[in-house]
TINU-623854 format. One record per residue: x, y, z of N, C-alpha, C in turn. Coordinates in steps of 0.05 Angstrom, whole numbers, plus 5000, padded with zeros to 4 digits. Layout:
// residues N
XYZXYZXYZ
...
This chain:
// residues 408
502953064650505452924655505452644642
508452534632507752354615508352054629
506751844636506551694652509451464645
509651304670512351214660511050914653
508650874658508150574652506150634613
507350484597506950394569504750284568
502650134557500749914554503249624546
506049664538506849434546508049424562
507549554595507849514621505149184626
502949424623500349254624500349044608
501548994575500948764564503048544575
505048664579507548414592506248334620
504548434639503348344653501748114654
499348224636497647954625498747744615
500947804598502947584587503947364605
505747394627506347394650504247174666
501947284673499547174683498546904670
497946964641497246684627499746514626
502446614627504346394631504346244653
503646354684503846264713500746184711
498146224704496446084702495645924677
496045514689496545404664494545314654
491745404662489545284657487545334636
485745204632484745404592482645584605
481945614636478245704640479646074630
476946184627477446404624478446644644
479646864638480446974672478847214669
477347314683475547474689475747684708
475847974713476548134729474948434726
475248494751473348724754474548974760
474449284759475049394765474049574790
474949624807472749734834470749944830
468249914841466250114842467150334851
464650564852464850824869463250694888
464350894908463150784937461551044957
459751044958457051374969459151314999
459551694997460151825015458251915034
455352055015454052135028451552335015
448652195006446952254993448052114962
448852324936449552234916452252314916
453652374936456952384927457952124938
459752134925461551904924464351994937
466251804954468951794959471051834941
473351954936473951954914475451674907
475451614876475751334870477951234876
478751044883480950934885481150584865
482550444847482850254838483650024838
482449904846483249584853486149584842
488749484859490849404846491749364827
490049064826491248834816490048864784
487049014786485949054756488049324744
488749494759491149654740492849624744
494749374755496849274742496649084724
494149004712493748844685492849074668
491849314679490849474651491849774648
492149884674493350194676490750384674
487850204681485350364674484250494705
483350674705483150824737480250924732
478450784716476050814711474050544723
471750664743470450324757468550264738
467550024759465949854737467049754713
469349794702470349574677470649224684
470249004665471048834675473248774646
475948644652477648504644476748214637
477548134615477347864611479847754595
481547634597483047434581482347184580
482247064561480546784551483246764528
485546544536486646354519488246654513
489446754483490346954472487947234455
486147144471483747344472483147464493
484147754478483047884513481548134509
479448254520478348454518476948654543
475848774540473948974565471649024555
469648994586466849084586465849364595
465249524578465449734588462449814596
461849904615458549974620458250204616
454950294595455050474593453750764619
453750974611453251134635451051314626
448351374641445951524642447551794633
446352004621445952264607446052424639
444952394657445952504674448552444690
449852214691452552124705454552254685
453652314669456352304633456152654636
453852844647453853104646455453144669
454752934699457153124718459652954720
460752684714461852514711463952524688
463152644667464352494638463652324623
464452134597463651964591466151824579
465851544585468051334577469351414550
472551434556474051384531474351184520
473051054504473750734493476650694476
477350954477479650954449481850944473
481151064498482851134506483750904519
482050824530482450534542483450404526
482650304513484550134493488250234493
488750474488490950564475492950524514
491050604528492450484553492950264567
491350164558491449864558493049644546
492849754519494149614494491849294501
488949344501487949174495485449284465
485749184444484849324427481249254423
480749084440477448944444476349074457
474249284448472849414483469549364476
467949314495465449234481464049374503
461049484498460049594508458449344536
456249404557455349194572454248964559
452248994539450648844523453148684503
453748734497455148644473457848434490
459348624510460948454521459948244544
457048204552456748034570455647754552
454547854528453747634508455647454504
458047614499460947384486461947264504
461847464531462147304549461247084566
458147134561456646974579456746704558
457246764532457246504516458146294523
459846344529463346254540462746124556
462246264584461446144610460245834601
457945964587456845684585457545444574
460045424569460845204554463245084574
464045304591466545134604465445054636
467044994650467344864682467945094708
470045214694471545304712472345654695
471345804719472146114709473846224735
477646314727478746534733478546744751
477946804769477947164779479547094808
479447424816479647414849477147324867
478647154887475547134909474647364921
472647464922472347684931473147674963
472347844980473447925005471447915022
470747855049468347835060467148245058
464648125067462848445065463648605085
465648485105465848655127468248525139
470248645141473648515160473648545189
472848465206472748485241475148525246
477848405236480348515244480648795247
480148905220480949265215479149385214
476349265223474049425222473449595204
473249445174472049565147470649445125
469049545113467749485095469249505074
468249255057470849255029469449285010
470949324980469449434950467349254947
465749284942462948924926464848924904
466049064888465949044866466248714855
468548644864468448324863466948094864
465648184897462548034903460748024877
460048284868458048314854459148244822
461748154814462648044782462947734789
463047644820461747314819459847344822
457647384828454847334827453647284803
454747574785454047494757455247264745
457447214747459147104722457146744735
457146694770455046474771453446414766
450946584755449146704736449646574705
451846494694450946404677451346154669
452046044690451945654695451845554716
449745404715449645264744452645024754
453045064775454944914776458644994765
458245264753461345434749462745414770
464245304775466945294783469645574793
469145684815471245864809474745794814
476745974802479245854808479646154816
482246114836482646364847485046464840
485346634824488546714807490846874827
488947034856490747074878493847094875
493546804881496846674895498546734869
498046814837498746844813499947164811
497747314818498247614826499747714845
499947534871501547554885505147534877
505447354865508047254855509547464843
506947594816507047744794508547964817
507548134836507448354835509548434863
510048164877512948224901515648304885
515848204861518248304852518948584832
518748854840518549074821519348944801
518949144776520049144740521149504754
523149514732524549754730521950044732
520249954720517350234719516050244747
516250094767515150054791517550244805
520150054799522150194813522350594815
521950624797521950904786519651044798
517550904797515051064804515951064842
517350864858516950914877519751044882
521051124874523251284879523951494877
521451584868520351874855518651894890
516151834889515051724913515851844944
517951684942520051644972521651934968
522652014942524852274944522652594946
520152484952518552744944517552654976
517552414989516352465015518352575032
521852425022523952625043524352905043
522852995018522953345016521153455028
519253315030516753465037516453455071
518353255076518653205110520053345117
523353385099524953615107524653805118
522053915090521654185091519854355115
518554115125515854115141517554155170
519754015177520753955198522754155204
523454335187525254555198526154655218
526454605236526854815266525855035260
526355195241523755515238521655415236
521055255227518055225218515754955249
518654845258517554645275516554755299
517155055303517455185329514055335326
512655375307510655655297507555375294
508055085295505254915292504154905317
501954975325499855015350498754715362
498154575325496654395322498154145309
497153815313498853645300498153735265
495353795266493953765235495154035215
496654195238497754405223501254275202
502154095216504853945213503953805192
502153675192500653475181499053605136
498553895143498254025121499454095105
502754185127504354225106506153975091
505953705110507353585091504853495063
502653545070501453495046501653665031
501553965038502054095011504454134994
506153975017509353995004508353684979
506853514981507053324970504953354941
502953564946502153704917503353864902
504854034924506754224908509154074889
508953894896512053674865510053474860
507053534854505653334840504253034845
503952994868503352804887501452834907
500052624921498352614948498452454958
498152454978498952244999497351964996
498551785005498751514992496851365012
496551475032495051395058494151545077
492151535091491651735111493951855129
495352105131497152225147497952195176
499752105187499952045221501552255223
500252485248502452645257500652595277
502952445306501652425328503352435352
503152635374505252715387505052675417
506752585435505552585460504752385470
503652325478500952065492500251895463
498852075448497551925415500051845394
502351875402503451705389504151465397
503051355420502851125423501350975413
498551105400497050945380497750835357
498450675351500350615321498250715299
495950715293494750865264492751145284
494151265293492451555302492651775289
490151765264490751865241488552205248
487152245265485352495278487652745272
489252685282492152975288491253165294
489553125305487253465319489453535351
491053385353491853445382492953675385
493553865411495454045404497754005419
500554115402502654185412503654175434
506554095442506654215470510554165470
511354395488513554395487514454055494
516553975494518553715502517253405499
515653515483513753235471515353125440
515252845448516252715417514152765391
513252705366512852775349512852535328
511752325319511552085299510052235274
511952245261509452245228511152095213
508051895207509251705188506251785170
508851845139507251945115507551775096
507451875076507751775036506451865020
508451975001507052064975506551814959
504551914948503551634925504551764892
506051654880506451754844505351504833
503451594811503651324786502451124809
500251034834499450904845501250754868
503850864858505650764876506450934902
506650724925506650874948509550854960
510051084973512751094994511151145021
512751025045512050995065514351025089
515051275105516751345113514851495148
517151445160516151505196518651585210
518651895215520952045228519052085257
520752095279520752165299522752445305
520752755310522052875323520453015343
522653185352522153335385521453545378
519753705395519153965398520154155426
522554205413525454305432526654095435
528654155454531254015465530353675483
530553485460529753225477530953135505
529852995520530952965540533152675537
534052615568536352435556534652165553
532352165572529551925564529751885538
528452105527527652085502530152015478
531652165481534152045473534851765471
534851655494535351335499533451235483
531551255490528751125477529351125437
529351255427529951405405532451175388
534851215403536951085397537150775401
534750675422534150465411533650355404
530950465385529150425364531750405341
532950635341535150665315537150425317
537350275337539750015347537949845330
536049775327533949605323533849565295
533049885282532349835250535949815238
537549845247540249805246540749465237
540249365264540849165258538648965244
535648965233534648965216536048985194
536549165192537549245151541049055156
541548965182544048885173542348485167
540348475170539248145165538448145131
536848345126535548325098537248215076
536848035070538347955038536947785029
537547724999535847454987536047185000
534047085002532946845021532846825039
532047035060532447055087528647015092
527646875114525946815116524746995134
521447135133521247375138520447255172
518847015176519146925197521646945216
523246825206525846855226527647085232
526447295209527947565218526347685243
523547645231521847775254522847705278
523947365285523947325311527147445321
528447505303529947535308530947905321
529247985310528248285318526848255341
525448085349524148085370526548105397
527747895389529447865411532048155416
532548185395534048465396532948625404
530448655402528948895412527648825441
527648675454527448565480530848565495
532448525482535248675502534948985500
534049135475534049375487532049485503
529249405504526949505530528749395545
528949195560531349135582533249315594
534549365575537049685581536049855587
533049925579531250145577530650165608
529749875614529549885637526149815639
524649715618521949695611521149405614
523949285615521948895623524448815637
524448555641526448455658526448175646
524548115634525047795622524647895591
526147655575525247805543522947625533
520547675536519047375522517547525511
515647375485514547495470512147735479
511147665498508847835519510648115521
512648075545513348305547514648455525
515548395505516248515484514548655477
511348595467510048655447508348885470
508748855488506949085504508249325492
511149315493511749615482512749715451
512249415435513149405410510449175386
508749285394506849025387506349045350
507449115338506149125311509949025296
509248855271511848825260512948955246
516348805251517149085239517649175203
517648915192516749015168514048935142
512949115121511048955108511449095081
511248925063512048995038510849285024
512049344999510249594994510449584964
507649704953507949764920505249904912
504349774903501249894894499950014915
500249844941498949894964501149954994
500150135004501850255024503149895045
501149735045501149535055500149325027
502649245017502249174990501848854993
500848714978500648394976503248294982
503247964992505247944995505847565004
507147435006506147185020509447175030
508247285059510447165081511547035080
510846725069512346495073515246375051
513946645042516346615005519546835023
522446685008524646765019524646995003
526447125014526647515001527147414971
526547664955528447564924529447854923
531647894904532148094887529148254886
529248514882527248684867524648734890
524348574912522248564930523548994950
521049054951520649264969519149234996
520349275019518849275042519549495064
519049585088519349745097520449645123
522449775141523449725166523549905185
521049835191519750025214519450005254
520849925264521549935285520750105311
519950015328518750295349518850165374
518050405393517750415426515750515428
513950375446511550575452511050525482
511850735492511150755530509850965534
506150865533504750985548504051185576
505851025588506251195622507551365619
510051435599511451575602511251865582
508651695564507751955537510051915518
511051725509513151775488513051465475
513451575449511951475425514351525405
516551315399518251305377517751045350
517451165319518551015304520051115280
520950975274522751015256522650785230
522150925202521050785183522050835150
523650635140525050645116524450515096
524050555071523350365049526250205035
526249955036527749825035527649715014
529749604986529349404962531549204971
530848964964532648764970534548824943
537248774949538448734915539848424924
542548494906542448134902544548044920
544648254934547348164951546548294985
544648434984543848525003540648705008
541048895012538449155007539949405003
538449544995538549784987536049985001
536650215022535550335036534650655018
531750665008531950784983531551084994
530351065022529951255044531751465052
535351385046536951455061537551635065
536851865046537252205044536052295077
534152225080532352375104533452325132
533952485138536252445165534052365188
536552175210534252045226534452155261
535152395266536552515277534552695292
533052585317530852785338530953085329
């Protein structure tokens, strides 16, 4: 299939980059490692962002370098046994996807590079990430860790600058090739949900992981895989907001959360229907419709320059008159709100299902985020959200989701 991003996707990128970074040090970048699954297999790869939206390369261990209107790649080479079950590097290829025409093998490209180093102050990259996140409880790529260590390695006293806040900027506002890749994305996850959710077909799953298979195979069958681990969680476990197991089983008059996404071209859609298994009750109903009151009046705030702070709070409070009606709090303050609505309701999306992003910047044109809204009452086993991919345009948003009916 013929990809929709050019090498001058990737070169207008870098372009882009050295315009918003005004400084002469060199910029330096890594591509992510493989990461052991278990003995000598490996996880399957996945690519640092931000290095293939400067290069379009889905091969690890490369490092990126732009230096001034010089730019090239380090390519490492690979043992006779990695290259027999592995492959071996396309150098032509890289290049021609890249549209960077410099590719140098380890030796050769760390020489020119390390030359360099030694002559300036200050070297370019991302900060790497700590070895371990206590928030989300995960271990992150070295790959980064381990391209500062070296690159400190070759001057005492190097200087790093952190190009972050640069990539960030770059990459909240789609280009037309982003747009496409995720709209492709989103129209292959509302088919594949469609199709999965049929009333014939909703009535015959035993299991959540059975619901859960077919929207993935609906999402290989038009050329895609899922963009993130699968949530089909029904009952009681959809009160867990990431209860990604789906081992549960079935049961008549229980609600039903799957929030999925196909990934195309690295790009992710991110969508969360709530339905019933049989005839909902009028509970569940209520509950349902006021999650839907909620992402309603959400999408009626979104426009350019709306501050993501003040929508949130402003959702907050709308969504504390409806637990109220519900009959779930009696005062609206932030506490009782969040007992039954604790996660926000929107976060941007692109490369990454939970894409970069800096909160504190006003909406623009071309920004994608998601408006995801929910109820979660434990005591009662019922577990609603409801979840749309959203583009700001210039007068408002555009709900790119809208085909997929939102309807128990």
């Amino acid at each position: 299939m013929e990809s929709r991003f050019s090498s001058d996707f990737f070169a207008g990128n870098r372009q882009r980059l050295r315009q918003l970074f005004t400084g002469t040090a060199p910029i330096v970048m890594s591509a992510n490692g493989l990461l052991q699954r278990g003995g000598d297999s490996t996880y399957a790869f996945s690519q640092d962002a931000n290095f293939w939206y400067l290069t379009g390369i889905d091969d690890p261990d490369i490092v990126l370098v732009i230096d001034r209107d010089n730019e090239y790649l380090i390519v490492p080479g690979r043992s006779a046994v990695r290259e027999a079950f592995d492959g071996n590097v396309d150098t032509e290829a890289l290049s021609n996807r890249s549209g960077i025409k410099q590719v140098y093998d380890d030796k050769e490209g760390w020489e020119r590079l390390g030359g360099r180093l030694k002559k300036v102050k200050h070297v370019a990259t991302l900060s790497p990430p700590p070895a371990y996140v206590e928030h989300f409880g995960l271990y992150t790529n070295p790959a980064r860790a381990v391209l500062v260590e070296k690159l400190l390695s070759f001057r005492e006293g190097l200087e790093l600058l952190d190009i972050s806040p640069h990539l960030i900027r770059m990459r909240m506002v789609k280009q037309l090739e982003e747009l496409a890749a995720m709209k492709s994305a989103i129209s292959i996850t509302e088919a594949a949900i469609k199709e999965a959710t049929r009333p014939a077909k909703l009535g015959k799953y035993a299991y959540e992981y059975e619901l859960e298979a077919e929207i993935s195979r609906g999402f290989r069958r038009r050329g895609s895989t899922d963009a993130f681990e699968p949530i089909v969680a029904s009952g009681e476990r959809a009160c867990t907001l990431h209860n990604v197991a789906n081992d549960g089983r079935l049961a008549s008059g229980e609600l039903i959360i799957i929030d999925v996404g196909a990934e195309v071209e690295h790009y992710a859609a991110d969508i969360s229907r709530t339905v019933s298994l049989g005839q909902p009750s009028r509970r569940q109903q209520a509950v349902h419709q006021a999650v839907q009151d909620v992402q309603n009046f959400a999408l009626g705030l979104l426009k350019p320059g709306v501050s993501m702070k003040d929508y949130e709070q402003k959702i907050e409070n709308f969504m504390g008159e409806k637990l109220r009606e519900l009959g779930l709090i009696k005062l609206i303050d932030h506490e009782s709100v969040r007992r039954f609505y604790p996660h926000a309701t929107s976060h941007f999306l692109g490369l990454n299902v939970h894409d970069i992003g800096d909160y504190e910047r006003p909406l623009e044109p071309g920004m994608v985020l998601t408006v995801e809204p929910g109820i979660y009452i434990k005591e009662e086993a019922v577990g609603v959200r409801i979840e749309d991919d959203v583009l700001i345009t210039k007068t408002g948003c555009k709900v790119l989701s809208a085909k997929l009916p939102k309807n128990l």
